[in-house]
C-alpha positions, -999 to +999 in steps of 0.1 A: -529-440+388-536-474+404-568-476+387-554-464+354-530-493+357-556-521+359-577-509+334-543-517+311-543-551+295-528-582+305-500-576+281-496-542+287-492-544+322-464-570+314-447-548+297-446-514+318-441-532+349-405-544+341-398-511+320-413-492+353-392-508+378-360-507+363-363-473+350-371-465+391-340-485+401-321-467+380-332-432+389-331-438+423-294-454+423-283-420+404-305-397+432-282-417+453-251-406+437-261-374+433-266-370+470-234-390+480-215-362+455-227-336+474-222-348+509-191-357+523-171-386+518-189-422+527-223-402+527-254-411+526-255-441+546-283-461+530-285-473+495-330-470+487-324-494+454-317-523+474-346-520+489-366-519+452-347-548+447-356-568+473-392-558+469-390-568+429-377-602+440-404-607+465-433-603+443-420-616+412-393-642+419-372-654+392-389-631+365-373-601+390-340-610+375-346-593+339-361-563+360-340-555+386-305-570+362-319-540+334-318-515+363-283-522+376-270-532+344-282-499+330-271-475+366-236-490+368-227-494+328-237-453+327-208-451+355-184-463+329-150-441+325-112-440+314-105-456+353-139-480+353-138-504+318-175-516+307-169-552+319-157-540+357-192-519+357-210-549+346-195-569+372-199-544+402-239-540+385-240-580+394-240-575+429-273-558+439-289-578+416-276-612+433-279-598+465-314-591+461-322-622+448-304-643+472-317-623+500-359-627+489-352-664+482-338-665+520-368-646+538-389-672+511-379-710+523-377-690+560-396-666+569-423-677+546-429-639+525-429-637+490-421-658+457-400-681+471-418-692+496-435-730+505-463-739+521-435-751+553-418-717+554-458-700+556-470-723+584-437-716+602-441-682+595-478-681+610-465-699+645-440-668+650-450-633+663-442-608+635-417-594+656-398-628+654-403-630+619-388-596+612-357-607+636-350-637+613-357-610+583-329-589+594-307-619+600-307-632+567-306-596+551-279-589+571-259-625+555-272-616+517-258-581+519-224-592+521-230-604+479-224-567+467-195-558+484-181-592+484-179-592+440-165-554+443-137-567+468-129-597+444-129-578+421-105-551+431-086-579+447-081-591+414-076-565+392-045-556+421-058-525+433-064-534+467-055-504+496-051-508+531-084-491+537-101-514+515-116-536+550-137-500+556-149-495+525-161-530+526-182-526+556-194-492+539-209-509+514-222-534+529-240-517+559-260-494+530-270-521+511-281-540+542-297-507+556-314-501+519-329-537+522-343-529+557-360-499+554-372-503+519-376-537+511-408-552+531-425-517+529-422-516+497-432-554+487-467-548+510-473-514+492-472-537+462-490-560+473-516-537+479-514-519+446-518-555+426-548-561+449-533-593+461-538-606+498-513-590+526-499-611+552-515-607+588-500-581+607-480-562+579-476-528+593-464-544+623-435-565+603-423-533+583-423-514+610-399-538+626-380-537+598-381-505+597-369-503+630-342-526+624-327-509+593-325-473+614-303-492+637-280-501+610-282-466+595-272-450+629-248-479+636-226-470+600-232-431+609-214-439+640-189-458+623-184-435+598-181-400+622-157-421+643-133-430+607-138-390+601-130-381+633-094-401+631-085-388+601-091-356+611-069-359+641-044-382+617-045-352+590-031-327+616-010-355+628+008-353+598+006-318+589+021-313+622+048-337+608+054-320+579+058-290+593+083-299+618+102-317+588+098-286+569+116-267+601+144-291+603+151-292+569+152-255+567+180-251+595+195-278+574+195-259+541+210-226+561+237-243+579+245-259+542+245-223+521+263-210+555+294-231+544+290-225+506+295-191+518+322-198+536+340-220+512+336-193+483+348-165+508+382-184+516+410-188+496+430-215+514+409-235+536+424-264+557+408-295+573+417-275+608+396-243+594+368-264+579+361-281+610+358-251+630+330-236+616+310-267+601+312-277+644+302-243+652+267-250+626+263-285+642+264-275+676+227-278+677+223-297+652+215-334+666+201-353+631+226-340+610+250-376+609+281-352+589+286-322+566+320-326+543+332-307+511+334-330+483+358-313+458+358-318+418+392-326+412+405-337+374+430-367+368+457-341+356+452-322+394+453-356+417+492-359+426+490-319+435+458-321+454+465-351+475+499-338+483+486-300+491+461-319+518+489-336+535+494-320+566+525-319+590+530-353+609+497-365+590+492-397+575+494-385+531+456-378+516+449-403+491+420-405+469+407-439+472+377-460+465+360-494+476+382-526+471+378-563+481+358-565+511+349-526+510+383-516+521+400-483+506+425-485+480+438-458+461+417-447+432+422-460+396+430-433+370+396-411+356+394-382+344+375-372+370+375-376+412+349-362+435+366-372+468+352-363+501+382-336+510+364-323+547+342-335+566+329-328+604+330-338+628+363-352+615+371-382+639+342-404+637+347-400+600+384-404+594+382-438+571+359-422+549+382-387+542+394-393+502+365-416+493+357-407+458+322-405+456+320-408+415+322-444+422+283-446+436+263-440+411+231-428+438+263-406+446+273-393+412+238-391+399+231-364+434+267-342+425+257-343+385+222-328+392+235-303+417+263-291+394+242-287+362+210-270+381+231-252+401+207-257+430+203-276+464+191-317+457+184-345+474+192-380+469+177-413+464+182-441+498+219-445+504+237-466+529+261-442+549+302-451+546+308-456+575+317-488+588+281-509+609+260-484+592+226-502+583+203-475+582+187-458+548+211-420+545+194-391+525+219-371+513+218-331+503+240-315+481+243-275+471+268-267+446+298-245+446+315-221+419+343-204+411+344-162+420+338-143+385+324-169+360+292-168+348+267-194+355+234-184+330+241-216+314+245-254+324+277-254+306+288-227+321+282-239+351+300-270+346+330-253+335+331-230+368+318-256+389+343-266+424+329-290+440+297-297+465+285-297+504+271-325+515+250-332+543+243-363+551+216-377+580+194-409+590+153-403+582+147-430+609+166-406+631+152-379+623+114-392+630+123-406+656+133-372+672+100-359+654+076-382+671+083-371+709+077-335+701+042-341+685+010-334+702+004-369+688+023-396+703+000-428+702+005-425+667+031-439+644+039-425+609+059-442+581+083-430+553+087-445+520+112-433+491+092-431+463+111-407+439+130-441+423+102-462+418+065-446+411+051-482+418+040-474+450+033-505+459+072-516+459+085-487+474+109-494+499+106-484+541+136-457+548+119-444+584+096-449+609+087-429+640+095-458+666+125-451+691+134-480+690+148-490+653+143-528+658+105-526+664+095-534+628+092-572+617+125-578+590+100-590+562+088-556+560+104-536+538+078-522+511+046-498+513+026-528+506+040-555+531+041-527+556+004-516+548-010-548+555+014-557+588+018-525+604-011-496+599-043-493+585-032-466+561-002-448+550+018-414+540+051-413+519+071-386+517+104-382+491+138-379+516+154-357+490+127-328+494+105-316+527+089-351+537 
């Protein structure tokens, strides 16, 4: 092969040699990704292109720039998609190519090897053991590496796709590329050498092997780094399965206790605030999250005077159906056509001010009773801030609906025309985690919960829990996935309040 080569004319050999190279850099960058496709996730660990391309640069110096640019151009371009536009590819195809240029024009006015190099950086290079010189190699590898991954983080920066584990992918890139250099660069730029019949350095197997040497430590260091990262999200992924799981529990007692008094509200005919509180106290018993469970009745303007005077107990202060006036204080309810006023609720005395609140008059609130009438199933709200008075916490809210005996229900209209009212449960996320996180095997950790059902821009969805005891450990200005992404944690789960978190 090598003596078919120099039997090629002058101009001949000009021309395969760029086509050559590039069409190498190419197929070894998609042998590359056709290994890291089939191993696991940040696998393999060195990047054997960047080492082409620091070998191109060596030996040709500025004229490696239409080589190895074709080769990159060409790998990355291929890698466009519907996610990845032409130009991004072209950018991110920049990188090695810069990288390996800046990298042999380094080792050049330094270390005295290749292209770049003056007749100061070769005498400097001759006083120095070749084990020095490789040091000084590796150093300035190890600074022109950072070119790559530093364009693909400006540009994701940029383009405002930037993730909280964006610092480790990063250092990913970087430590393959630096590796690639290493191990393939000066070996590869002497085996050149030696094929155009041009004069080594002294000492070259010496120098590579150095090199060599130095790149396997930065291959084992990222495999390290990278087992590690696998290794805690392993141990995170059954953190928060175990999370889910609990939730899942929790919201399942929650569900029964709520059909348990749908049931009961269908079975009796005249139930009385007395009656309702003695069995919704007998389902929170055990039931620490749960903040209140009330019956929120559908009551029509024509059916008010009745209603609120039926409710009016002996030696009781009269029922009125109110809503939120100046100042968030109850006044009695303009005339609808339509009330949804909480008629129960238990336990009854920590919730006395909010017993005739029509709930119509939130719209988080109306939107939760309209969805549970017309599906006729349980729901879950959006974020809501509880009634009561000092309440500051996000609320999730569940509501199950409840229908007259003997009508039919096949159809939403139907079931609007049969429909009586709704329970509501009502509890505090942050609570609930709270509770969560001391029964995990996990407890060094911390998890947070976003709502993300209102606004599928995760990056603005807002904070509703986190597993801290104590509710004031979070900074104020964190509110959002985003601020809380880059302040709090180096990732992230989410989880809806209105279905199993």
């Amino acid at each position: 092969m090598m003596r078919w080569y120099h039997s090629q004319s002058p101009v001949a050999r000009r021309l395969l040699e760029p086509i050559t190279l590039a069409a190498l850099f190419a197929l070894l960058a998609s042998i590359f990704l056709l290994i890291r496709n089939l191993l696991p996730s940040e696998s393999p660990l060195l990047f054997p292109p960047a080492g082409l391309a620091l070998a191109v640069f060596l030996v040709r110096g500025r004229r490696g720039m239409s080589v190895v640019g074709l080769g990159t151009l060409a790998f990355y371009m291929a890698q466009a998609d519907a996610n990845h536009s032409l130009t991004a590819m072209a950018v991110m195809g920049l990188g090695p190519t810069l990288q390996a240029a800046l990298a042999a024009w380094l080792v050049g006015r330094w270390c005295g090897m290749g292209a770049f190099a003056t007749p100061a950086s070769v005498q400097r290079a001759r006083s120095m053991s070749p084990l020095a010189v490789g040091a000084g190699v590796a150093v300035l590898m190890a600074l022109a590496s950072t070119v790559a991954p530093g364009l693909e983080a400006a540009r994701v920066l940029l383009s405002g796709a930037a993730h909280p584990d964006s610092a480790n992918v990063w250092q990913h890139g970087w430590l393959i590329g630096l590796g690639g250099m290493l191990m393939g660069g000066p070996l590869m730029y002497f085996v050149a050498l030696f094929w155009g019949k041009e004069t080594l350095p002294s000492n070259p197997l010496i120098f590579s092997l150095a090199s060599i040497v130095a790149g396997v430590g930065v291959t084992a260091f990222a495999t390290i780094q990278v087992s590690d990262r696998q290794q805690q999200m392993a141990l995170l992924t059954d953190y928060g399965h175990e999370v889910v799981t609990i939730n899942s529990r929790l919201m399942q007692a929650q569900i029964t206790k709520m059909v348990a008094l749908k049931a009961f509200m269908e079975s009796s005919k005249d139930v009385t605030a007395q009656t309702f509180e003695d069995f919704a106290s007998q389902l929170l018993s055990n039931e620490p999250v749960l903040h209140a469970i009330s019956w929120v009745a559908n009551v029509s303007g024509l059916e008010r005077v009745g209603f609120e005077r039926h409710l009016q107990g002996p030696g009781q202060a009269p029922f009125r159906i109110t809503e939120a006036g100046a100042g968030d204080t109850p006044v009695a309810a303009l005339l609808r056509e339509d009330y949804f006023p909480i008629t129960f609720v238990a336990p009854r005395l920590p919730n006395l001010q909010i017993l005739g609140w029509d709930m119509s008059q939130d719209p988080v609130r109306q939107e939760l009773i309209a969805r549970a009438r017309d599906s006729g199933e349980i729901v879950g709200s959006a974020p809501v801030r509880l009634l009561l008075k000092g309440a500051t916490l996000p609320a999730a809210l569940t509501a199950l609906p409840v229908y007259r005996a003997s009508m039919p229900l096949a159809t939403m209209a139907q079931r609007r025309q049969a429909f009586r009212g709704v329970v509501i449960s009502a509890y505090e996320p942050q609570t609930r985690y709270a509770d969560i996180r001391h029964v995990i095997r996990l407890t060094p950790a911390e998890f947070f919960v976003f709502d993300l059902a209102s606004n599928s821009d995760e990056t603005s969805a807002q904070l509703i829990a986190w597993s801290s005891p104590d509710v004031h450990a979070l900074p104020p200005q964190i509110g959002t996935w985003q601020a809380c992404a880059k302040a709090c944690m180096p990732s992230t789960g989410s989880a809806n309040p209105g279905a199993s978190a």
